[in-house]
C-alpha positions as CSV (number, residue, x, y, z in Angstrom):
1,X,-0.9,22.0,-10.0
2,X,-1.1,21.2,-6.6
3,X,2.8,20.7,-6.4
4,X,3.6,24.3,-7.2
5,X,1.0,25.8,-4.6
6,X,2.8,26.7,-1.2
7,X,1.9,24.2,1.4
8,X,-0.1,25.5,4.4
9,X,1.4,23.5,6.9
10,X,5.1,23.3,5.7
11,X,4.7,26.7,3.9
12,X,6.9,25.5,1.3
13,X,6.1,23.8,-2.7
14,X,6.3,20.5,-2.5
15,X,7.8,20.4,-5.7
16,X,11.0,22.4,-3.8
17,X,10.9,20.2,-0.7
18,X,10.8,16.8,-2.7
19,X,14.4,18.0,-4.2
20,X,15.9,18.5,-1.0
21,X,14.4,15.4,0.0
22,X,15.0,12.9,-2.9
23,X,18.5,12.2,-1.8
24,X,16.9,10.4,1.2
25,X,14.5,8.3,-0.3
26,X,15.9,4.5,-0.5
27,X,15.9,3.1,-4.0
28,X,12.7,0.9,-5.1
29,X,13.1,-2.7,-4.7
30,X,12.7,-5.2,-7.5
31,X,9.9,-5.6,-9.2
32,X,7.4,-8.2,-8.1
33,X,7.5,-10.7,-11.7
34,X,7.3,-14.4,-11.2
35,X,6.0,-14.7,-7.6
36,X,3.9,-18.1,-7.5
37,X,1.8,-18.9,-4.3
38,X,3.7,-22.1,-3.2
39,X,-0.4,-23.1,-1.3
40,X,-3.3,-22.7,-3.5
41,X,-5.6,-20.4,-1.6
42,X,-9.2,-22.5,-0.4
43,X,-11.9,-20.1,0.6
44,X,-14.6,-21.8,-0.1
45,X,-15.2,-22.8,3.4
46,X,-14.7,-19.8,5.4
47,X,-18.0,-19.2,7.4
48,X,-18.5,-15.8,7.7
49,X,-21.6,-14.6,10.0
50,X,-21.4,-11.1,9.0
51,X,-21.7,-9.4,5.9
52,X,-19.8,-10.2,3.0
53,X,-16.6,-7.8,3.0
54,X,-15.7,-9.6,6.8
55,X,-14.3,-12.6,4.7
56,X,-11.5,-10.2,4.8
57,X,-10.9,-10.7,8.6
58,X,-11.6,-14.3,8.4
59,X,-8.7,-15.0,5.9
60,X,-6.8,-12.9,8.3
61,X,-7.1,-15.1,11.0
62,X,-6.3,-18.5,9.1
63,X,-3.0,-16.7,7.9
């Protein structure tokens, strides 16, 4: 388990430095349940002159 083996960096478990740690950490936020896009999303039209995983970066730029 790699939490038990001695970190080379830190030179400490991770296991050991998430305890002294944990009492930092924020609590998690609410659970994301019931979220409904208020503008149904149209990409139909977005020309993309590249290859197909640059849609990404066009729906960026109409955001």
């Amino acid at each position: 388990m790699a939490n038990l083996r001695i970190h080379a960096e830190t030179k400490e478990r991770p296991v050991d430095r998430f305890d002294m740690e944990k009492a930092q950490l924020l609590p998690r936020g609410p659970a994301w349940t019931g979220i409904v896009p208020t503008v149904p999303a149209i990409l139909h039209d977005i020309h993309v002159p590249q290859h197909d995983l640059s849609v990404y970066d066009a729906i960026g730029r109409l955001a």
